[in-house]
PDB file of the backbone (N, CA, C, O) and the ligand in Angstrom, with CONECT records:
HET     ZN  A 101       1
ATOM      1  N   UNK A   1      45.917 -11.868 -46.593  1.00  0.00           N
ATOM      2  CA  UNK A   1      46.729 -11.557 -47.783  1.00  0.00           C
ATOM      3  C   UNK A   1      46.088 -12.153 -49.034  1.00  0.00           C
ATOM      4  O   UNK A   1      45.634 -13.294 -48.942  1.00  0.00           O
ATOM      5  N   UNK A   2      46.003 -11.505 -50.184  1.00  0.00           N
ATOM      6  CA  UNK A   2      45.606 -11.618 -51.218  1.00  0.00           C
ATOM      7  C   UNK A   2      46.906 -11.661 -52.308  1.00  0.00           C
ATOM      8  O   UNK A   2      47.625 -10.663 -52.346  1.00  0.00           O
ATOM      9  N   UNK A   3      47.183 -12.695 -53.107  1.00  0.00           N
ATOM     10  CA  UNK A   3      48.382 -12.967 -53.579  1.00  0.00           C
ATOM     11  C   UNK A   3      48.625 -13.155 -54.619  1.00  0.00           C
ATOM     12  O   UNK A   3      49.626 -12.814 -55.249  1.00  0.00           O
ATOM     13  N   UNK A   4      47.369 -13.963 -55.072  1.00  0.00           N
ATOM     14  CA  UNK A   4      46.847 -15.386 -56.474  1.00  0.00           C
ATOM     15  C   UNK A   4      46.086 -15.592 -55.964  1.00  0.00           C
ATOM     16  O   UNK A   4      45.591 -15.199 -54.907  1.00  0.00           O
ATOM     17  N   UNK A   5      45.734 -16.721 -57.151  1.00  0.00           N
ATOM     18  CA  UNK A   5      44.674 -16.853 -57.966  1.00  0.00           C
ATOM     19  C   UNK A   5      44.193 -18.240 -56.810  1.00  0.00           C
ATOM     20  O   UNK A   5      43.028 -18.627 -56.725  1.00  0.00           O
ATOM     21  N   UNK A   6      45.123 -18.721 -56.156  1.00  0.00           N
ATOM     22  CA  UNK A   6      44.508 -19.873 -55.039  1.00  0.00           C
ATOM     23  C   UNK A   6      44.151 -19.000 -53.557  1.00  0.00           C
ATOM     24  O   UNK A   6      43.602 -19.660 -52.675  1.00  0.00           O
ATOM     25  N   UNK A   7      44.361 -17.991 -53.364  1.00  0.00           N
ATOM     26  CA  UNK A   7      43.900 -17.353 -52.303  1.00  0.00           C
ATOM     27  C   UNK A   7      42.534 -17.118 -52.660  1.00  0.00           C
ATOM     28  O   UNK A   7      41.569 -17.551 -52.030  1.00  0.00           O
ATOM     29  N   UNK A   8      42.472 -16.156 -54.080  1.00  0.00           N
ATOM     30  CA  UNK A   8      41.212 -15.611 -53.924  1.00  0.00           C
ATOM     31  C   UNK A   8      40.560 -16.915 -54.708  1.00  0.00           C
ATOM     32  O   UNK A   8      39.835 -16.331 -55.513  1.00  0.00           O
ATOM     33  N   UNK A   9      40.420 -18.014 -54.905  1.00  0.00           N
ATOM     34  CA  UNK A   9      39.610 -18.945 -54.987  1.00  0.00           C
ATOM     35  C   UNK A   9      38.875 -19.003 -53.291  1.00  0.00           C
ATOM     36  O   UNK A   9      37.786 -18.924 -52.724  1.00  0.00           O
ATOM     37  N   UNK A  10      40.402 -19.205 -52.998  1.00  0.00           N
ATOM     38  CA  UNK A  10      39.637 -19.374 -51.464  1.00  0.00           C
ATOM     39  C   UNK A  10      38.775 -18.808 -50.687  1.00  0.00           C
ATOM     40  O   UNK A  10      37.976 -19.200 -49.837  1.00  0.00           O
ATOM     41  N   UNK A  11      39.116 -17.703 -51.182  1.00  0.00           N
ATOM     42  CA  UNK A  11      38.670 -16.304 -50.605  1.00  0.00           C
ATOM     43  C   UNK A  11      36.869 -16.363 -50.729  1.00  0.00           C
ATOM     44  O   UNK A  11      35.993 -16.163 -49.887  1.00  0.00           O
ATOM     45  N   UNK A  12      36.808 -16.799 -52.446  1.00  0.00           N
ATOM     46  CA  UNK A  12      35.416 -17.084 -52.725  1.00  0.00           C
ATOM     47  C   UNK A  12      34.235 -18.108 -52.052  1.00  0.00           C
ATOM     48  O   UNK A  12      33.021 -18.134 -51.854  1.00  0.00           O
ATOM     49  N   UNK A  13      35.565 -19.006 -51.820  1.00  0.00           N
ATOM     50  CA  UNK A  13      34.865 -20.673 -51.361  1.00  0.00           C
ATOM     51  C   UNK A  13      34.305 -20.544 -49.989  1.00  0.00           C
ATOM     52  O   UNK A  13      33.513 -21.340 -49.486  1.00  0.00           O
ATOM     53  N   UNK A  14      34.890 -19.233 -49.302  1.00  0.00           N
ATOM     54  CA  UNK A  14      34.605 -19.001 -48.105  1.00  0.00           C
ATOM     55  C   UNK A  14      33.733 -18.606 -48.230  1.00  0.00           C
ATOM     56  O   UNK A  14      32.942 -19.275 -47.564  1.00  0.00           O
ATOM     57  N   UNK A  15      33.014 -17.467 -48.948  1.00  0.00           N
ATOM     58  CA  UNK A  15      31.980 -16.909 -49.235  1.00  0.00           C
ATOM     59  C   UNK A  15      30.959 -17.655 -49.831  1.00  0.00           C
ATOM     60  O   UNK A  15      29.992 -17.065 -50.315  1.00  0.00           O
ATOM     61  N   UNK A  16      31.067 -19.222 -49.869  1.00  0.00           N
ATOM     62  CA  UNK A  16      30.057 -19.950 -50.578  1.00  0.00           C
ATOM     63  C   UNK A  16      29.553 -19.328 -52.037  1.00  0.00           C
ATOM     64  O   UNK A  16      28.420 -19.269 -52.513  1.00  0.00           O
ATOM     65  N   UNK A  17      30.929 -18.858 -52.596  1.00  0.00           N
ATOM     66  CA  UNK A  17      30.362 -19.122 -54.233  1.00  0.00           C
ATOM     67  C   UNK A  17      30.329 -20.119 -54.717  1.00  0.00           C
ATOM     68  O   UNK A  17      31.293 -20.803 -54.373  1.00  0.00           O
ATOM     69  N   UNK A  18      29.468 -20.751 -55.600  1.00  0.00           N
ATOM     70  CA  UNK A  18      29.036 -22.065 -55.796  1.00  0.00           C
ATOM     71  C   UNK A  18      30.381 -22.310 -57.453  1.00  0.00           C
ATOM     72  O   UNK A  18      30.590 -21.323 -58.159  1.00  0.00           O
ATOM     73  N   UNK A  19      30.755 -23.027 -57.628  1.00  0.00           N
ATOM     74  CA  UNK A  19      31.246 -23.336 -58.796  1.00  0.00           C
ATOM     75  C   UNK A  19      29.853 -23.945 -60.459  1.00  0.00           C
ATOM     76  O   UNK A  19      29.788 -23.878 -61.687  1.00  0.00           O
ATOM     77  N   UNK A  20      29.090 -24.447 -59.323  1.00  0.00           N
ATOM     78  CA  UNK A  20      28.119 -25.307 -60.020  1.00  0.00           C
ATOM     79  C   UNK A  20      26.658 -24.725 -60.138  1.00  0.00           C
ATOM     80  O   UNK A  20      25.901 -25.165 -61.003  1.00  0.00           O
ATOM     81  N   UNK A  21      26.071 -23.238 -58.829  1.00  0.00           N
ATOM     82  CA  UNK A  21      24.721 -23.127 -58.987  1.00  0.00           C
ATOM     83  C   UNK A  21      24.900 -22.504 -60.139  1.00  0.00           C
ATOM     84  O   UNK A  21      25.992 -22.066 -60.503  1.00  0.00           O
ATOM     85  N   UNK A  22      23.835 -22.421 -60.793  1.00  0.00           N
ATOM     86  CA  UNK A  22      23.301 -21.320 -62.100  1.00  0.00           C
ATOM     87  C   UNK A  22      22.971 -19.940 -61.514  1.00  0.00           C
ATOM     88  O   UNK A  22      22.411 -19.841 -60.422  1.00  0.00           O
ATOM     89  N   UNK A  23      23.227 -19.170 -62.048  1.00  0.00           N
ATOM     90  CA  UNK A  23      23.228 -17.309 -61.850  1.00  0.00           C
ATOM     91  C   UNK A  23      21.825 -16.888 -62.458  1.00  0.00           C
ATOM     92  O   UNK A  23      21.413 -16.996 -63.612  1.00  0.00           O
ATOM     93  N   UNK A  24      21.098 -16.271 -61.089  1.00  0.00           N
ATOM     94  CA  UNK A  24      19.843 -15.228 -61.374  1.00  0.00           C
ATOM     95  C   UNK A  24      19.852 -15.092 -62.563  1.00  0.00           C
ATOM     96  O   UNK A  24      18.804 -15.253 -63.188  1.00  0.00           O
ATOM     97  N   UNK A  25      21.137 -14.730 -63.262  1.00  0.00           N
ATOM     98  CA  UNK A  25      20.903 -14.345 -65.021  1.00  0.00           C
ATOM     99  C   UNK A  25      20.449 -15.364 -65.690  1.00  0.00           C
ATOM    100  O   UNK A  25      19.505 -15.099 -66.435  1.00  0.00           O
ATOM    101  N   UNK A  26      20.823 -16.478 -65.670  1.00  0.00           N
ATOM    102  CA  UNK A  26      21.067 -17.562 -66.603  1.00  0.00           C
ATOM    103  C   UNK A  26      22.104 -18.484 -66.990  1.00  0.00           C
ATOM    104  O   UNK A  26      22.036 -19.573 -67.559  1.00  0.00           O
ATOM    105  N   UNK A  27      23.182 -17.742 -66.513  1.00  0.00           N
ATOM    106  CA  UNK A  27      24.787 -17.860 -66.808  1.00  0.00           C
ATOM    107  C   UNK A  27      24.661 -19.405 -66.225  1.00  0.00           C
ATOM    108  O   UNK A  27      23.627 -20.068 -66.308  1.00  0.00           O
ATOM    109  N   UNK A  28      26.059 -19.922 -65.538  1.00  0.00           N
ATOM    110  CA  UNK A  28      26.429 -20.824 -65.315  1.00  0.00           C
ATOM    111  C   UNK A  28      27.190 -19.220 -64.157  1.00  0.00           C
ATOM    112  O   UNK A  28      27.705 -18.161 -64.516  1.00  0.00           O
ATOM    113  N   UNK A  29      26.876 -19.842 -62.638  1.00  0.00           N
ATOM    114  CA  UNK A  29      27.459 -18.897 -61.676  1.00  0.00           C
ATOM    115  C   UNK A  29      28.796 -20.003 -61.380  1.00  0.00           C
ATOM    116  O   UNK A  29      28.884 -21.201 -61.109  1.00  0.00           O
ATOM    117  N   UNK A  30      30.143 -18.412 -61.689  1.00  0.00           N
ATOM    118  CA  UNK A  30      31.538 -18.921 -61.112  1.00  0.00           C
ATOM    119  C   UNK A  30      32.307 -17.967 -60.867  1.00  0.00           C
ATOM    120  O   UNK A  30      32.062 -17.065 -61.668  1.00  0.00           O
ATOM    121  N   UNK A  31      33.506 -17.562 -59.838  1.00  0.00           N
ATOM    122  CA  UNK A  31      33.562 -16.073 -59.821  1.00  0.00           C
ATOM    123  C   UNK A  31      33.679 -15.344 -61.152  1.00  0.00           C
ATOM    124  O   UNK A  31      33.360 -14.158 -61.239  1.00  0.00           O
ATOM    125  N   UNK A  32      34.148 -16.065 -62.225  1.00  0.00           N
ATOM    126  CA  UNK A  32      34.098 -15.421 -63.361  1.00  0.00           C
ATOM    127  C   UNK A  32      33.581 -14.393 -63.754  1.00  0.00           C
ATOM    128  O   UNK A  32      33.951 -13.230 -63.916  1.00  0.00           O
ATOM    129  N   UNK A  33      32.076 -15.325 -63.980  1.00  0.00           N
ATOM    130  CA  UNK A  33      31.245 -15.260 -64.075  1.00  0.00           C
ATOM    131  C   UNK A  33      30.470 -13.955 -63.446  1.00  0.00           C
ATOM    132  O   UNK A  33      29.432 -13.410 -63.822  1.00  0.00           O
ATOM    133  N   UNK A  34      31.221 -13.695 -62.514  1.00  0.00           N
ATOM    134  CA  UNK A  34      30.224 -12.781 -61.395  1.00  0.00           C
ATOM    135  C   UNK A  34      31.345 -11.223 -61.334  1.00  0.00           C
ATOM    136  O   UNK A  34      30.901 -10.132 -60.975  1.00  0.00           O
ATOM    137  N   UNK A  35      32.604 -11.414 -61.701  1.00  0.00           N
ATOM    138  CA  UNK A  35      33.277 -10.449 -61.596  1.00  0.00           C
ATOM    139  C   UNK A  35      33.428  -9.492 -63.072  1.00  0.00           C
ATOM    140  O   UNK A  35      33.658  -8.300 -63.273  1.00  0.00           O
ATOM    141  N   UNK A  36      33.120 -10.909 -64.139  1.00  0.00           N
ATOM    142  CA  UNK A  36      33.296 -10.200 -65.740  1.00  0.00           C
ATOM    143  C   UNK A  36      32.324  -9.952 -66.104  1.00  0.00           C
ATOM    144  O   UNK A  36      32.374  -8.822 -66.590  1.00  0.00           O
ATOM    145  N   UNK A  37      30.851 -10.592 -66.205  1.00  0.00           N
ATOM    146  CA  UNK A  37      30.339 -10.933 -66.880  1.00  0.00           C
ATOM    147  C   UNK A  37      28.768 -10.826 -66.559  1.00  0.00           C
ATOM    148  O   UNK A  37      27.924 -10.713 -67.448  1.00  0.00           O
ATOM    149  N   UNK A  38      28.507 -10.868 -65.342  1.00  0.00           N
ATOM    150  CA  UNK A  38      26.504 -10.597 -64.534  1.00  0.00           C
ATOM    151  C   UNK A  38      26.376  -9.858 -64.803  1.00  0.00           C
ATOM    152  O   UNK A  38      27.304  -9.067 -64.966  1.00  0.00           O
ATOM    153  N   UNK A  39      25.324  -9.613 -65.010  1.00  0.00           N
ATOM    154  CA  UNK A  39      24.456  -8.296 -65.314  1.00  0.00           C
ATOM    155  C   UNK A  39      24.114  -7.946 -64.212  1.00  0.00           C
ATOM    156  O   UNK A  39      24.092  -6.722 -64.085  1.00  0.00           O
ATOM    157  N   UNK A  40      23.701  -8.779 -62.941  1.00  0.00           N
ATOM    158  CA  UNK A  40      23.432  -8.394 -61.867  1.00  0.00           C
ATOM    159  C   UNK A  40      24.317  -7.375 -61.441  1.00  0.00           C
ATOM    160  O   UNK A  40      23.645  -6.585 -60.778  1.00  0.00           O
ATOM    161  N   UNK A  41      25.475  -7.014 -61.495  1.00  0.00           N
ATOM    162  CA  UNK A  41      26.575  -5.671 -60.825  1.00  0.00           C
ATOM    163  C   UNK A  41      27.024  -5.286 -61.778  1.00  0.00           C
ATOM    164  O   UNK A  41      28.192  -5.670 -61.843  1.00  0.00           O
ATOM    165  N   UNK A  42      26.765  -4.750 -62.551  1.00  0.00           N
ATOM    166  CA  UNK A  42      27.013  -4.259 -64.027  1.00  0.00           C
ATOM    167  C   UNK A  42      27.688  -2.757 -63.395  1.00  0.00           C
ATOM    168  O   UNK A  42      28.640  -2.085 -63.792  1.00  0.00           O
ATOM    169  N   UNK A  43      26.425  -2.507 -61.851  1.00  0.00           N
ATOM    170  CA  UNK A  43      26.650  -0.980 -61.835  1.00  0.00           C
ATOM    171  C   UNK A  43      28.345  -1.118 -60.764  1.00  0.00           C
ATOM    172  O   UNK A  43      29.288  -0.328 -60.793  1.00  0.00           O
ATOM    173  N   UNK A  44      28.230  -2.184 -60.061  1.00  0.00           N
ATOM    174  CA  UNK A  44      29.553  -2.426 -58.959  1.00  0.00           C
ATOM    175  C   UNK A  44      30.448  -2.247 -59.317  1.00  0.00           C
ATOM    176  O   UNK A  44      31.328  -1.481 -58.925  1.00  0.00           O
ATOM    177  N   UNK A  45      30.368  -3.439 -60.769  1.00  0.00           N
ATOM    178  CA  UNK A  45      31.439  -3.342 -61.712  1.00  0.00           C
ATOM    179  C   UNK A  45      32.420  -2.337 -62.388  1.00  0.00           C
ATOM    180  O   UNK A  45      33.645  -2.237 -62.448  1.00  0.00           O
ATOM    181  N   UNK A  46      31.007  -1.404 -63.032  1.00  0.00           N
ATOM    182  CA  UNK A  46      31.687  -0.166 -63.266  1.00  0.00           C
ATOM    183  C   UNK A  46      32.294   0.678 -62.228  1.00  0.00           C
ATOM    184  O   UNK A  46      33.195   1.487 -62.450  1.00  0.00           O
ATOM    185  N   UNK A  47      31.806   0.471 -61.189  1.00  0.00           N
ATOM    186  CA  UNK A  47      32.587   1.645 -60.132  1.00  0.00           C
ATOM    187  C   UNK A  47      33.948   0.763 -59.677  1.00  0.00           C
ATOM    188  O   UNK A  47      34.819   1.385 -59.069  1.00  0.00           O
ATOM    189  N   UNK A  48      34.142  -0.570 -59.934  1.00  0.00           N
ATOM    190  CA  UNK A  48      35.562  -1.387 -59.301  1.00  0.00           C
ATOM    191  C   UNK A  48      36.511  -0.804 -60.854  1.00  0.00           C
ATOM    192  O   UNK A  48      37.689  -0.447 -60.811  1.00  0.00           O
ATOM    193  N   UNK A  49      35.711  -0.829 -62.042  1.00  0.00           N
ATOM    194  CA  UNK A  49      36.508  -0.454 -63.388  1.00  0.00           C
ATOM    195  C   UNK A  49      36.837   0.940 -63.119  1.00  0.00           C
ATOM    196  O   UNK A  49      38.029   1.200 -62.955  1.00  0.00           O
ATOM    197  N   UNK A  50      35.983   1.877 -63.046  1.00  0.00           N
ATOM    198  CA  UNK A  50      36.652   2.970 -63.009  1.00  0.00           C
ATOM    199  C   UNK A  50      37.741   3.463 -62.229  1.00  0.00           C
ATOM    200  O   UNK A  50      38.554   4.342 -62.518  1.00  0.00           O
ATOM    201  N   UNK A  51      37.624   2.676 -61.060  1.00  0.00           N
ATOM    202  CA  UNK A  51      38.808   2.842 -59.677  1.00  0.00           C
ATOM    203  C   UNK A  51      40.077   2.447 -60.483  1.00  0.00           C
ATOM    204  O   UNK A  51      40.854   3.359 -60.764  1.00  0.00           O
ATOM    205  N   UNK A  52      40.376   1.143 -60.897  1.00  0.00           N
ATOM    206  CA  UNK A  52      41.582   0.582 -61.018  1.00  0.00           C
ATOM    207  C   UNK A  52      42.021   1.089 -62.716  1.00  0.00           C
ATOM    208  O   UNK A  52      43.190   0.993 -63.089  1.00  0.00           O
ATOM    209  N   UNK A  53      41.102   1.536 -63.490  1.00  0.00           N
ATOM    210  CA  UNK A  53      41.764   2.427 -64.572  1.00  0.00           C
ATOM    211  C   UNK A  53      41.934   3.621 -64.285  1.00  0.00           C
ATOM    212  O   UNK A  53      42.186   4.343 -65.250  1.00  0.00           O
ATOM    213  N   UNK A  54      41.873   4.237 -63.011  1.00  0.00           N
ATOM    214  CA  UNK A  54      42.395   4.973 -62.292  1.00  0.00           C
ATOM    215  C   UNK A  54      44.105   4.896 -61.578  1.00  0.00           C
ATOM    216  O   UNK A  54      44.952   5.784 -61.483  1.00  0.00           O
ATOM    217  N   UNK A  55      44.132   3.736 -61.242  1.00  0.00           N
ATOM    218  CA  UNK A  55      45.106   3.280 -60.968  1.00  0.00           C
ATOM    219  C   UNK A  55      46.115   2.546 -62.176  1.00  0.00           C
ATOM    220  O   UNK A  55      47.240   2.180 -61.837  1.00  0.00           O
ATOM    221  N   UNK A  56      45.710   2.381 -63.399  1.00  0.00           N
ATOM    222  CA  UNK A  56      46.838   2.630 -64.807  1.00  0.00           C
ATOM    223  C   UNK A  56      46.254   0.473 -65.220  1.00  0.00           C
ATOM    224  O   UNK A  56      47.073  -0.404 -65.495  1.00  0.00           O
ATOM    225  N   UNK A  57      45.458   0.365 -65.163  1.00  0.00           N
ATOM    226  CA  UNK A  57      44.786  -1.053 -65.139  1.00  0.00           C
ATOM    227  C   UNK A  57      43.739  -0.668 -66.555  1.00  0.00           C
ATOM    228  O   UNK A  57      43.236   0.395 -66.918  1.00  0.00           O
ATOM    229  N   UNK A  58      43.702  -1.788 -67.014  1.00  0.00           N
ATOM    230  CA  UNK A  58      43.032  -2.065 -68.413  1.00  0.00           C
ATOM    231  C   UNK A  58      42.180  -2.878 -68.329  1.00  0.00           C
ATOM    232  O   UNK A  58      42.580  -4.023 -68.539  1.00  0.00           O
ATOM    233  N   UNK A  59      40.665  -2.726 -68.001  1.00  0.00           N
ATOM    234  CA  UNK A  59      39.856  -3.911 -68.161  1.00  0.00           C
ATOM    235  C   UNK A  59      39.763  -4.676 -69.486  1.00  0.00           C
ATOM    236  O   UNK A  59      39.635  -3.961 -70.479  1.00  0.00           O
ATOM    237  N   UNK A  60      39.810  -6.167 -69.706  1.00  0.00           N
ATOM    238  CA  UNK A  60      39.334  -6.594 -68.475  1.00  0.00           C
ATOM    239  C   UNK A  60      40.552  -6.735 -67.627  1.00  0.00           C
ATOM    240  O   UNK A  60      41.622  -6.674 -68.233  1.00  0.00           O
ATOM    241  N   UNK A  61      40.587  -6.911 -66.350  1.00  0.00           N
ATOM    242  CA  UNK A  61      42.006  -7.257 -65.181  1.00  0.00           C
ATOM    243  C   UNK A  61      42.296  -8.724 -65.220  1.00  0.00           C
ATOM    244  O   UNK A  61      41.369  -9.474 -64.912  1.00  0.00           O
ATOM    245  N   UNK A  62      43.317  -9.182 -65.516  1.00  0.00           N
ATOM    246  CA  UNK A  62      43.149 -10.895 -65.496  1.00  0.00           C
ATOM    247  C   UNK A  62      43.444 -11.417 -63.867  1.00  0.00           C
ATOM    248  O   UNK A  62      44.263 -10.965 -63.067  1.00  0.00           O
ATOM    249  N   UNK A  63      42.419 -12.583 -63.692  1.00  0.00           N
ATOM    250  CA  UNK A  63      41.671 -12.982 -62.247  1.00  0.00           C
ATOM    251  C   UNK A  63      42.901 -12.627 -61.342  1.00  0.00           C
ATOM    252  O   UNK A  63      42.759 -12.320 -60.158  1.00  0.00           O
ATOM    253  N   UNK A  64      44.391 -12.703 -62.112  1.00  0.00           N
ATOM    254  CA  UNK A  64      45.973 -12.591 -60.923  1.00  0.00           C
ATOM    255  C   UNK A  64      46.150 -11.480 -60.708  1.00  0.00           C
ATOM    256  O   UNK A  64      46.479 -11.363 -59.528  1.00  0.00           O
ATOM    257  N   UNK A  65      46.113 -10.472 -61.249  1.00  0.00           N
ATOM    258  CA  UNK A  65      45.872  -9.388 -61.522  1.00  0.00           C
ATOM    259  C   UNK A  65      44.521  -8.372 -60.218  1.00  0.00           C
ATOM    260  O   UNK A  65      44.656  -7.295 -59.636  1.00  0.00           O
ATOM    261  N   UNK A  66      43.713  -9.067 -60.226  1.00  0.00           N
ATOM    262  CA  UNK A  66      42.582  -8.675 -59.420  1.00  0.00           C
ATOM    263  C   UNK A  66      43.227  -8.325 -58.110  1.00  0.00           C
ATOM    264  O   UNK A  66      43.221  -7.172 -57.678  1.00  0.00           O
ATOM    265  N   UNK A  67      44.058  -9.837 -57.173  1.00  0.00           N
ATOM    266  CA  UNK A  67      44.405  -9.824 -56.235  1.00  0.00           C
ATOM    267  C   UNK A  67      45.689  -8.905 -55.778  1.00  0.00           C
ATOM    268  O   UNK A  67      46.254  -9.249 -54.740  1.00  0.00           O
ATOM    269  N   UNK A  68      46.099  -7.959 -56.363  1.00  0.00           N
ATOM    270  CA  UNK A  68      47.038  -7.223 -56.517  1.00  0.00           C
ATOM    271  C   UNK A  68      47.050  -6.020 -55.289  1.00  0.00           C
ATOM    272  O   UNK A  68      45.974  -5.423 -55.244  1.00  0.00           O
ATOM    273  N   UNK A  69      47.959  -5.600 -54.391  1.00  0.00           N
ATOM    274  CA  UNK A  69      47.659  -5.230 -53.722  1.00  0.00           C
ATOM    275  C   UNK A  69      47.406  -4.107 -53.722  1.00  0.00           C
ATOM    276  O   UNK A  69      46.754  -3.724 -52.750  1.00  0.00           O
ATOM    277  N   UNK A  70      47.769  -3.117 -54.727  1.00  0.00           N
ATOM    278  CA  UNK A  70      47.489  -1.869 -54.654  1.00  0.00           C
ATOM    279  C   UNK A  70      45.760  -1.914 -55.575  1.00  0.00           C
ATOM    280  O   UNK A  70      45.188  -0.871 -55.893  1.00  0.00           O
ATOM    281  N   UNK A  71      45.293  -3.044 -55.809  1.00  0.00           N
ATOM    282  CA  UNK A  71      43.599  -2.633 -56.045  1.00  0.00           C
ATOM    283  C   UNK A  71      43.244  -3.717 -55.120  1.00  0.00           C
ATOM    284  O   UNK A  71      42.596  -4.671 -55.548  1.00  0.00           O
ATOM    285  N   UNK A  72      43.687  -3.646 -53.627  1.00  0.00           N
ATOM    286  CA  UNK A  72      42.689  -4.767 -52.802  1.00  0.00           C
ATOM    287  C   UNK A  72      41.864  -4.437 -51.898  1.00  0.00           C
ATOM    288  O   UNK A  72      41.211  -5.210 -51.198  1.00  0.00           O
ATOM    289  N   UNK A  73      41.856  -2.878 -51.868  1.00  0.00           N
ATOM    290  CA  UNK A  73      40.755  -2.411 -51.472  1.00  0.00           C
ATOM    291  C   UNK A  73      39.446  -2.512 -52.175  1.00  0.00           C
ATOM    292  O   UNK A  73      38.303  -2.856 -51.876  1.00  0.00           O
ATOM    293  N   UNK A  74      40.043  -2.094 -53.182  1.00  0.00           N
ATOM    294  CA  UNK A  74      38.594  -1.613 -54.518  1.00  0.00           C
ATOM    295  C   UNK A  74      38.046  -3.167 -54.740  1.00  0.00           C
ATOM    296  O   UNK A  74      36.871  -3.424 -55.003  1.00  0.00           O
ATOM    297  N   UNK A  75      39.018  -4.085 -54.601  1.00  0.00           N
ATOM    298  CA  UNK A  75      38.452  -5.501 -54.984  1.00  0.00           C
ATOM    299  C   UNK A  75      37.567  -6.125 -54.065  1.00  0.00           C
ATOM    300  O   UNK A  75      36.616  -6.906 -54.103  1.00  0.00           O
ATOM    301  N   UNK A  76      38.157  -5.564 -53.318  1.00  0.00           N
ATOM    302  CA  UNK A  76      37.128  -6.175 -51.769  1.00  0.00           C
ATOM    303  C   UNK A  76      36.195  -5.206 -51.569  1.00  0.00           C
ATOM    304  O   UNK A  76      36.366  -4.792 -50.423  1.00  0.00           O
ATOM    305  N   UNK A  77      35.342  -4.662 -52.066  1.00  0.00           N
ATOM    306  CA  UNK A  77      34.567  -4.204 -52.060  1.00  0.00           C
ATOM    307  C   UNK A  77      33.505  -4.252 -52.911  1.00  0.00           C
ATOM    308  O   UNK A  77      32.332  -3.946 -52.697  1.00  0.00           O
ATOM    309  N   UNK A  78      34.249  -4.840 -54.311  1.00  0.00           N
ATOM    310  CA  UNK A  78      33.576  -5.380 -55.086  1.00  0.00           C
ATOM    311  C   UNK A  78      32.371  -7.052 -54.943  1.00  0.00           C
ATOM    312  O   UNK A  78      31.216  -7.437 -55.127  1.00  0.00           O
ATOM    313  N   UNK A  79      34.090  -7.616 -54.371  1.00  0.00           N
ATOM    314  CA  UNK A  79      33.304  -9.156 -53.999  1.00  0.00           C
ATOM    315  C   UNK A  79      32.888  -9.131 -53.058  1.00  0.00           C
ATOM    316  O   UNK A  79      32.457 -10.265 -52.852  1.00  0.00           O
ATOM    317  N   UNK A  80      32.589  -8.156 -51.744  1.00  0.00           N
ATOM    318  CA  UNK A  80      31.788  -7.943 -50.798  1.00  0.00           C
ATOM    319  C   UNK A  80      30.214  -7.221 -51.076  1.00  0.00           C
ATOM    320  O   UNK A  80      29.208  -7.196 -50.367  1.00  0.00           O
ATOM    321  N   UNK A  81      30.468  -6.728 -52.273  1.00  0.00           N
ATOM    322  CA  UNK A  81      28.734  -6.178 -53.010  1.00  0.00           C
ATOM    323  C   UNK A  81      28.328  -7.558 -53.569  1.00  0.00           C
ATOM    324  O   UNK A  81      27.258  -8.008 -53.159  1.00  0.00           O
ATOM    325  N   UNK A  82      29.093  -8.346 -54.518  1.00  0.00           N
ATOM    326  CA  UNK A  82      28.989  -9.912 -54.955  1.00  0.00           C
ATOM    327  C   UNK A  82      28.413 -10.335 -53.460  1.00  0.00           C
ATOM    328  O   UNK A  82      27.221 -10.095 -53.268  1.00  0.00           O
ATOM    329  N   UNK A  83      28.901 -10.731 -52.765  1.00  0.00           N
ATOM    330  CA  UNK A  83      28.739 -11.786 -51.702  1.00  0.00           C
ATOM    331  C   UNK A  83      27.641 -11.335 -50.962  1.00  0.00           C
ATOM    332  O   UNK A  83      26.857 -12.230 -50.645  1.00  0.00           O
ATOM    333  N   UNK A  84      27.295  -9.933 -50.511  1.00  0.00           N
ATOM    334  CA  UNK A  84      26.086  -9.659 -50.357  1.00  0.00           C
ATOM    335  C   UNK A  84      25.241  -9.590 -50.653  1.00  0.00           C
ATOM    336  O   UNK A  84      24.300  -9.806 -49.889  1.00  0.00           O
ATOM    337  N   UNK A  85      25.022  -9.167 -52.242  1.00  0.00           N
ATOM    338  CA  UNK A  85      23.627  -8.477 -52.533  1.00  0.00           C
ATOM    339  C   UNK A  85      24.169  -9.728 -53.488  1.00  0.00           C
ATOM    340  O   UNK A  85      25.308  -9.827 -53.946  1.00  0.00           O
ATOM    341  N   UNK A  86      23.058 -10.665 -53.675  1.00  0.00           N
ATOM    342  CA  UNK A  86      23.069 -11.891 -54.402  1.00  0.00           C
ATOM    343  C   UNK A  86      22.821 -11.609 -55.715  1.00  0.00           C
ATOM    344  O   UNK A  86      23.340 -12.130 -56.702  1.00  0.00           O
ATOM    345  N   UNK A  87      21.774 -10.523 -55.648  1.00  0.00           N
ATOM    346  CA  UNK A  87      21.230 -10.571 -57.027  1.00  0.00           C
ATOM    347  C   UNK A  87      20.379  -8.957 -56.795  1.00  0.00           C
ATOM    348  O   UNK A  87      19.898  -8.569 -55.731  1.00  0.00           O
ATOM    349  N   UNK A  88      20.374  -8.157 -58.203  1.00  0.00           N
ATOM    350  CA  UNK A  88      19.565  -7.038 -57.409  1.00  0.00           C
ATOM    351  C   UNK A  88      18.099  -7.464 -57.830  1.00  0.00           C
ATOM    352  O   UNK A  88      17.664  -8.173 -58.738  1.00  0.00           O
ATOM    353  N   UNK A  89      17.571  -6.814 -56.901  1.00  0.00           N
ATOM    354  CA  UNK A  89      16.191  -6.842 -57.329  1.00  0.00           C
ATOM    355  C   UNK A  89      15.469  -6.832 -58.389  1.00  0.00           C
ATOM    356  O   UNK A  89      15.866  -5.795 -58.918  1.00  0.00           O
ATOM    357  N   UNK A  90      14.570  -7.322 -59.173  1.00  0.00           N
ATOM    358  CA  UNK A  90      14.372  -7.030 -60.264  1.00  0.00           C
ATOM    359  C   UNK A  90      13.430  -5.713 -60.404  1.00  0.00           C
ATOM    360  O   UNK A  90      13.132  -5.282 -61.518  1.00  0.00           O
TER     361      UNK A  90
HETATM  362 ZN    ZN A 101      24.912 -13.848 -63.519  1.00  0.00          ZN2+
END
């Protein structure tokens, strides 16, 4: 179950997102960071944006908002492209 904002922390921590490494980009890597803001999934991104402004959602989605159940498909699919593909290739 996805609920808030302390699940999907958790959710992340499981996935060993770092609070503290630095991001392929430059950034400071935090899910924030990785859901608003990388350039690395710019393209993920847009396909998780277009889904849920499909579904009557206004990017940006605020992080409580994300975990919502009628976009927890599209979300988990998002932070499962995050959690996999670290970084794309350059
Ligand atoms: Zn980044």
């Amino acid at each position: 179950m996805f609920t808030g904002h302390g699940n999907f922390q958790e959710y992340l921590a499981k996935r060993q997102l770092s609070d503290t490494a630095n991001c392929s980009c430059g950034e400071i890597k935090n899910p924030a960071h990785l859901i608003y803001n990388c350039i690395n999934y710019t393209r993920d991104r847009e396909i998780f944006i277009m889904k849920a402004t499909l579904k009557g959602y206004t990017w940006p989605i605020p992080i409580a908002q994300l975990t919502n159940k009628d976009l927890h498909d599209e979300f988990i699919t998002l932070i499962t492209t995050i959690t996999t593909i670290k970084e794309n290739a350059p």
